[in-house]
ROLUMRO-594899 format. One record per residue (C-alpha): residue number from 1; residue in one letter; x, y, z. Coordinates in nm, 2 decimals, padded with zeros to 4 digits. Example, Ala and Ser with C-alpha at 12.3 -4.5 7.8 and 13.67 -1.06 7.14 Angstrom:
BEGIN
    n  res    east   north      up
    1    a   01.23  -00.45   00.78
    2    s   01.37  -00.11   00.71
END
This chain:
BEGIN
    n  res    east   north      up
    1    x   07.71   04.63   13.07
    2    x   07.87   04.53   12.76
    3    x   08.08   04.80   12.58
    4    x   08.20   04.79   12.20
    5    x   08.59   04.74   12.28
    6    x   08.74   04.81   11.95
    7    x   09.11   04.72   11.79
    8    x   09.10   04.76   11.39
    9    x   09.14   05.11   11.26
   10    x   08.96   05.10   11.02
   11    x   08.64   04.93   11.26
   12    x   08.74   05.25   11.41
   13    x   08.74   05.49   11.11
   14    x   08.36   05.33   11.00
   15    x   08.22   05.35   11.36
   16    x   08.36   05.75   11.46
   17    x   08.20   05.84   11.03
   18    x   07.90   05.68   11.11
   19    x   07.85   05.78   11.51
   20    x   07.94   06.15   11.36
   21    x   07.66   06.13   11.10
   22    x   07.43   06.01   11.35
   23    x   07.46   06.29   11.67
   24    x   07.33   06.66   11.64
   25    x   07.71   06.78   11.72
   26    x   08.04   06.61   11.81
   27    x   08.36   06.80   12.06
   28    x   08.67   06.61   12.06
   29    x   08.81   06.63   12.39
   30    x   09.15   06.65   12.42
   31    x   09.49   06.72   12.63
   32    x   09.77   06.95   12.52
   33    x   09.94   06.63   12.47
   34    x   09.68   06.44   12.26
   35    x   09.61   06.73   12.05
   36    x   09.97   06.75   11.93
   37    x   10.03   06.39   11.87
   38    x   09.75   06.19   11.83
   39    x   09.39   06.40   11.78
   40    x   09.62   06.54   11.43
   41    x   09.66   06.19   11.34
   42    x   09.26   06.13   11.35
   43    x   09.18   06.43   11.18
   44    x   09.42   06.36   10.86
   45    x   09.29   05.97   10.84
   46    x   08.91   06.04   10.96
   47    x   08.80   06.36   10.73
   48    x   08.45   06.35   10.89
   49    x   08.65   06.45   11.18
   50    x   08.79   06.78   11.08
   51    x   08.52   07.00   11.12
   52    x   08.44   06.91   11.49
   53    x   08.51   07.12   11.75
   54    x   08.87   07.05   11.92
   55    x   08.84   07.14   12.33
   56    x   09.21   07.15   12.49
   57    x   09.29   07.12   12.85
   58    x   09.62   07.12   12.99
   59    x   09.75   06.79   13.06
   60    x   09.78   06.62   13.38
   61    x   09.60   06.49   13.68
   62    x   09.52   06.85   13.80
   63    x   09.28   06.89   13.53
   64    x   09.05   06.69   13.69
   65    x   08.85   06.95   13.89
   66    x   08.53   07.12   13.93
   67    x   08.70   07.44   13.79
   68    x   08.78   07.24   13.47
   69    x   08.46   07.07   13.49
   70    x   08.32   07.41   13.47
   71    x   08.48   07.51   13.22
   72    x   08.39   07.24   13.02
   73    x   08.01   07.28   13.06
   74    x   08.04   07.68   12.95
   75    x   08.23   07.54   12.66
   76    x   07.96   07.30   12.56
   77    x   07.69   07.55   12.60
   78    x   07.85   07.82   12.43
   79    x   07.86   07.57   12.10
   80    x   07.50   07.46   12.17
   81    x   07.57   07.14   12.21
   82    x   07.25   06.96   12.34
   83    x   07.11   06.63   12.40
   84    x   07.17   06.44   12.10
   85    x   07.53   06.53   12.12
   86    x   07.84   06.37   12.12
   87    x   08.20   06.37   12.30
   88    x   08.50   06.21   12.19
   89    x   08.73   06.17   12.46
   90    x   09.12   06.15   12.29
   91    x   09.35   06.11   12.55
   92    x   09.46   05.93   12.88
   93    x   09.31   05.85   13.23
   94    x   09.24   06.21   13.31
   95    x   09.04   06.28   12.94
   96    x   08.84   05.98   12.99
   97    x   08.74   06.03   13.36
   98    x   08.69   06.34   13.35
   99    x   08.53   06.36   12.95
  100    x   08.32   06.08   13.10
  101    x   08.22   06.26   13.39
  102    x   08.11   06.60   13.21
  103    x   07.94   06.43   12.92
  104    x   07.74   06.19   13.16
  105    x   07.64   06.49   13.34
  106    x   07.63   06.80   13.10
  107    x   07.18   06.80   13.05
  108    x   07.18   06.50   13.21
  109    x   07.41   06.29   12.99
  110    x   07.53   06.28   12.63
  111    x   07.67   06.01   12.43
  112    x   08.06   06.00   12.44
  113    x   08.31   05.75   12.30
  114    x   08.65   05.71   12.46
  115    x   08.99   05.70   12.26
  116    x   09.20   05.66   12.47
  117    x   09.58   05.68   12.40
  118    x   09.79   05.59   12.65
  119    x   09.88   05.21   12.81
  120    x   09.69   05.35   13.12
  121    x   09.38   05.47   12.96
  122    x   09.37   05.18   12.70
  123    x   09.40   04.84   12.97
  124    x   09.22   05.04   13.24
  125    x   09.11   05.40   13.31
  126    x   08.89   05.43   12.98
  127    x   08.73   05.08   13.03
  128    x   08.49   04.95   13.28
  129    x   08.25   05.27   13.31
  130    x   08.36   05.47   13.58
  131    x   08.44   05.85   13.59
  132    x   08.52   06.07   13.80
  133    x   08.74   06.42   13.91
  134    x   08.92   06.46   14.19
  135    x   08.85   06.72   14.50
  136    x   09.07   06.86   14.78
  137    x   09.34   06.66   14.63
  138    x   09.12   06.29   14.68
  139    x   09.14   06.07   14.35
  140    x   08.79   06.03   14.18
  141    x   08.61   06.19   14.51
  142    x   08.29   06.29   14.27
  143    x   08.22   06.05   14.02
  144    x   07.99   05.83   13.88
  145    x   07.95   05.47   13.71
  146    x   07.87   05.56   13.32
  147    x   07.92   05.37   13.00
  148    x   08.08   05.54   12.66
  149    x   07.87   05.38   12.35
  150    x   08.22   05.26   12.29
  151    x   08.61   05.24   12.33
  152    x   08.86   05.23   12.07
  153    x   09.16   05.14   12.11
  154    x   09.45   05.21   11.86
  155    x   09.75   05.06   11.96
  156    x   09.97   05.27   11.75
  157    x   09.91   05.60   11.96
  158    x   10.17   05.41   12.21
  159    x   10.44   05.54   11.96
  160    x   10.39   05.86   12.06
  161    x   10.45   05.81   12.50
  162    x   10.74   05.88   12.69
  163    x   10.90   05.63   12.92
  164    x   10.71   05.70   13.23
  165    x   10.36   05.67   13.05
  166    x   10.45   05.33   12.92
  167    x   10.56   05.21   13.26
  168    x   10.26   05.35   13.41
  169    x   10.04   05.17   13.24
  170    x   10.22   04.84   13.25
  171    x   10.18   04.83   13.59
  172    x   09.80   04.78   13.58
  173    x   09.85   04.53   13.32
  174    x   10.06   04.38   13.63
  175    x   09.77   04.45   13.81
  176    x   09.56   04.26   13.60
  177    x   09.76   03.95   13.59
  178    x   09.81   03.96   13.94
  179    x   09.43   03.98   14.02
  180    x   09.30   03.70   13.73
  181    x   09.59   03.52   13.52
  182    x   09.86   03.33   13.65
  183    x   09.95   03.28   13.27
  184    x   09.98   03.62   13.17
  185    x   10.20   03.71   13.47
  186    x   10.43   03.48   13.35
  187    x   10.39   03.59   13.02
  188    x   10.47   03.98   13.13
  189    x   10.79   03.92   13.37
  190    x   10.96   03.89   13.01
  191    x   10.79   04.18   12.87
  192    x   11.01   04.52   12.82
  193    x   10.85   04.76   12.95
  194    x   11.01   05.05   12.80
  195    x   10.91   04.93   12.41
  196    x   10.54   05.02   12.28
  197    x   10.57   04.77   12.05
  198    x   10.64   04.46   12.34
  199    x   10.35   04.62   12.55
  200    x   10.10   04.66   12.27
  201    x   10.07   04.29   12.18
  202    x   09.93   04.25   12.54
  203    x   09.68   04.54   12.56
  204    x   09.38   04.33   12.44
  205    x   09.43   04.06   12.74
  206    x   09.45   04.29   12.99
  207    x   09.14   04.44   12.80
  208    x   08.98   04.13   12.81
  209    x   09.03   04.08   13.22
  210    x   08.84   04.41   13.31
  211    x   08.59   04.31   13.07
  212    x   08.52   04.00   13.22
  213    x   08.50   04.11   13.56
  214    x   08.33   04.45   13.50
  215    x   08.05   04.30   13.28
  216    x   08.01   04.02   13.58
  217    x   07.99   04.34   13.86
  218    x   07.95   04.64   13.66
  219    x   07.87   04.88   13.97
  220    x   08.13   04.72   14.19
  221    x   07.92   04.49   14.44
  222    x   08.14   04.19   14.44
  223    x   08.41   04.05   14.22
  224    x   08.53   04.43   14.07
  225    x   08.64   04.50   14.36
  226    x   08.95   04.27   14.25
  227    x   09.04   04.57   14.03
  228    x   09.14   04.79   14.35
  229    x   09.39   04.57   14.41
  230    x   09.69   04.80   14.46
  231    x   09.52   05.12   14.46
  232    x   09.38   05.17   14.82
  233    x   09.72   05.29   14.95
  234    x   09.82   05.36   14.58
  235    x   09.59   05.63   14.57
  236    x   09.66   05.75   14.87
  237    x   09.99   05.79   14.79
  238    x   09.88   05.93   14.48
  239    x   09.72   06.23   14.62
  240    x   09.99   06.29   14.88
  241    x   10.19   06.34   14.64
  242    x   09.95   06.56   14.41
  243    x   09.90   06.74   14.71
  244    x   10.27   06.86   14.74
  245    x   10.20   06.95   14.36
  246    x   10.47   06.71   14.32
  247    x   10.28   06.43   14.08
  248    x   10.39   06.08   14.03
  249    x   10.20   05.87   13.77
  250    x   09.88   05.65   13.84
  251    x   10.11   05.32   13.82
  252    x   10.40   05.43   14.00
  253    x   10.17   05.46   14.28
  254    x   10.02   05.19   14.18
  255    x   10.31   04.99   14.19
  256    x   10.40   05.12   14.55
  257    x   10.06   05.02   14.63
  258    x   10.08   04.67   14.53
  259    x   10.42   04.61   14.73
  260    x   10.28   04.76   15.04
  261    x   09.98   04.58   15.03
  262    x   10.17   04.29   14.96
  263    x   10.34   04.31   15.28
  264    x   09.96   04.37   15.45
  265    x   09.88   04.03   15.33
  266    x   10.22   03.90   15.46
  267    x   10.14   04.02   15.79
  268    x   09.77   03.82   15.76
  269    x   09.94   03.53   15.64
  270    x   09.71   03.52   15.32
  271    x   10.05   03.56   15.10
  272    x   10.39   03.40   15.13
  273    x   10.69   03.67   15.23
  274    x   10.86   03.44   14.88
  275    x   10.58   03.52   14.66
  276    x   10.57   03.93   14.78
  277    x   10.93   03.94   14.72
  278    x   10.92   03.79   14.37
  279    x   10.64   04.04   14.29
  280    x   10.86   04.34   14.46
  281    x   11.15   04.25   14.29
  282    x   10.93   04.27   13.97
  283    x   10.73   04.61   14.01
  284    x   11.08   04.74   14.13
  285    x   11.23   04.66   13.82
  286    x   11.03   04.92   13.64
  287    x   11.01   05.21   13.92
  288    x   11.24   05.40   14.17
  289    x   11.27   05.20   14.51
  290    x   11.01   05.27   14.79
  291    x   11.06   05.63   14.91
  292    x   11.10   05.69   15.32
  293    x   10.83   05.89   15.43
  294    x   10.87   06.08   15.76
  295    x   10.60   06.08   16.04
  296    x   10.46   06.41   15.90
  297    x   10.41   06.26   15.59
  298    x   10.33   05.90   15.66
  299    x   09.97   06.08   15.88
  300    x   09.90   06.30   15.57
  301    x   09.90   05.91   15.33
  302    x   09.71   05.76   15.59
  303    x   09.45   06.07   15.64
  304    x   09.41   05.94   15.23
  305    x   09.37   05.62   15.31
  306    x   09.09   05.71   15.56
  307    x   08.92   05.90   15.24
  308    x   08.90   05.60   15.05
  309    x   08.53   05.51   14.91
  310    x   08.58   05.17   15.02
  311    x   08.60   05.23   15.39
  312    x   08.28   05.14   15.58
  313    x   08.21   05.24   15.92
  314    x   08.59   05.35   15.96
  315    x   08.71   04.98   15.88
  316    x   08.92   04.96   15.59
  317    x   08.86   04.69   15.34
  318    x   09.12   04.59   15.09
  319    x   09.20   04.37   14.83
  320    x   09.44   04.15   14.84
  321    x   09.62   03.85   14.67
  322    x   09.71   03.50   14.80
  323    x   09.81   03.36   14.52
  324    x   09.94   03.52   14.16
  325    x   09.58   03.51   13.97
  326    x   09.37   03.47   14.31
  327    x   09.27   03.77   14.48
  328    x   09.06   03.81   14.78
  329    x   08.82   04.09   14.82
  330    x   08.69   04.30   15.14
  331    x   08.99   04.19   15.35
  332    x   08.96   04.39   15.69
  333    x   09.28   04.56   15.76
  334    x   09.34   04.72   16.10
  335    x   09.46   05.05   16.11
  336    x   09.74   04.95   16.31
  337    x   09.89   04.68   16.04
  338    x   09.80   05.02   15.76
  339    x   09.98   05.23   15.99
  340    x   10.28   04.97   15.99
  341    x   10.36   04.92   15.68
  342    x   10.34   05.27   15.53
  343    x   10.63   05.32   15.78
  344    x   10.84   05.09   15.66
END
């Protein structure tokens, strides 16, 4: 599937006029976040825009639920929106899976367009087609593959993140060198990963790597399985910690995820203990150090890790690098080697 991946403004001020003119009705989906800082700065360039309908959830992964999902639908129905309509998701990971999710299933699927406006959402979450909402504290549970008509991508809406959201979504740009680009790898360790400005000049590789290997595997058969590199135990993690109602971001577990599977492939002798190290020492560099977890809570992460969608027939199956820019897919892990390094 080939989606329009879109970087100039004003592409993106011509293609949201005309997309507007073209659909029965248009919602902009937003966050409280994204409504503040960035949906205001659409509406005062974009004056097609300012009639639409705004629809505000509260921000954060716990949005992502059936209740909201509910809510959502009533909303749409109580502004008539039908068939021919069409949602603009503004926001991060959690508008675009979500948005994604409801418009792909609200009468049996509207347009949408993502916007998304984080690092996260704009190398990763809002590209590549999936969406999803999370259930019993499980990341993306109930989903679905879907593709938005397009995703724009301003870079200037970095301006407006905190810290953590810029870290977060450097570490799937990590991800994405790790998994495809030797080159870029090299080419992030001297990136600063607390600047918007240093990360935005390398949104568009990292763009182009899911492309690549999305539009090669769009429903996740073969080679996209690469891009779950990291997130088998990351999302584990993930939810543990959701769970507590204690949330960490999407990369910081990410970044745990990466180490730990590191040390899986250390202990299958498909990585070097050197290379996992230098990779370690890099994700550490930008998060907290490994948290201890005690027996208690090292079963509820691995009770996740049994949820994951790519277990089959109770084996897991992970992804994992040999070499920076080669990564291995479908790796069967037992559960004693999971069980071992989550209690490190």
């Amino acid at each position: 599937m080939n989606v329009n991946t879109i970087h100039s403004f004003d592409e993106i001020k011509k293609i949201l006029t005309e997309e507007v003119g073209s659909h029965s009705a248009t919602f902009i989906l937003c966050d409280s976040n994204t409504n503040e800082h960035c949906v205001r700065f659409l509406l005062e360039t974009i004056p097609v825009l300012n009639e639409i309908p705004i629809i505000e959830i509260p921000a954060g992964e716990e949005s992502k639920s059936l209740e909201i999902v509910g809510q959502l639908y009533e909303e749409l129905l109580h502004n008539n929106a039908d068939r021919q309509s069409l949602l603009l998701n503004v926001g991060g990971g959690v508008i675009s899976d979500i948005g994604g999710f409801v418009a792909s299933t609200y009468k049996r699927g509207i347009d949408f367009i993502n916007i998304p406006t984080t690092v996260m959402a704009q190398v990763d979450a809002a590209m590549g087609g999936k969406c999803g909402i999370d259930l019993m504290d499980v990341k993306n549970a109930v989903g679905l593959f879907s593709w938005p008509k397009s995703v724009l991508v301003f870079t200037g809406f970095l301006n407006t993140l905190p810290e953590k959201e810029l870290k977060s979504g450097f570490a799937e740009m990590l991800k994405h060198a790790l998994i495809a680009d030797a080159e870029y790898w090299e080419a992030l360790s001297h990136v600063d990963s607390n600047e918007a400005s240093h990360i935005a000049v390398f949104v568009k590789r990292s763009n182009e790597i899911k492309s690549e290997i999305t539009r090669e595997d769009p429903n996740e058969r073969s080679v996209r399985k690469k891009l779950n590199y990291g997130h088998t135990i990351g999302h584990a993690i993930e939810s543990f910690f959701l769970a507590k109602s204690e949330p960490i971001t999407h990369g910081n577990a990410v970044g745990w995820g990466m180490i730990l599977e590191n040390r899986i492939a250390v202990q299958l002798e498909i990585l070097s203990a050197s290379l996992a190290q230098t990779i370690e020492d890099r994700v550490l560099n930008i998060f907290s150090p490994l948290p201890s977890f005690n027996k208690d809570e090292q079963e509820q992460i691995f009770e996740f890790i049994l949820n994951d969608k790519k277990n089959k027939n109770g084996v897991f199956h992970f992804s994992l690098i040999r070499e920076i820019g080669d990564c291995l897919i479908q790796v069967e892990v037992s559960e004693e080697i999971a069980r071992k390094v989550i209690s490190v």
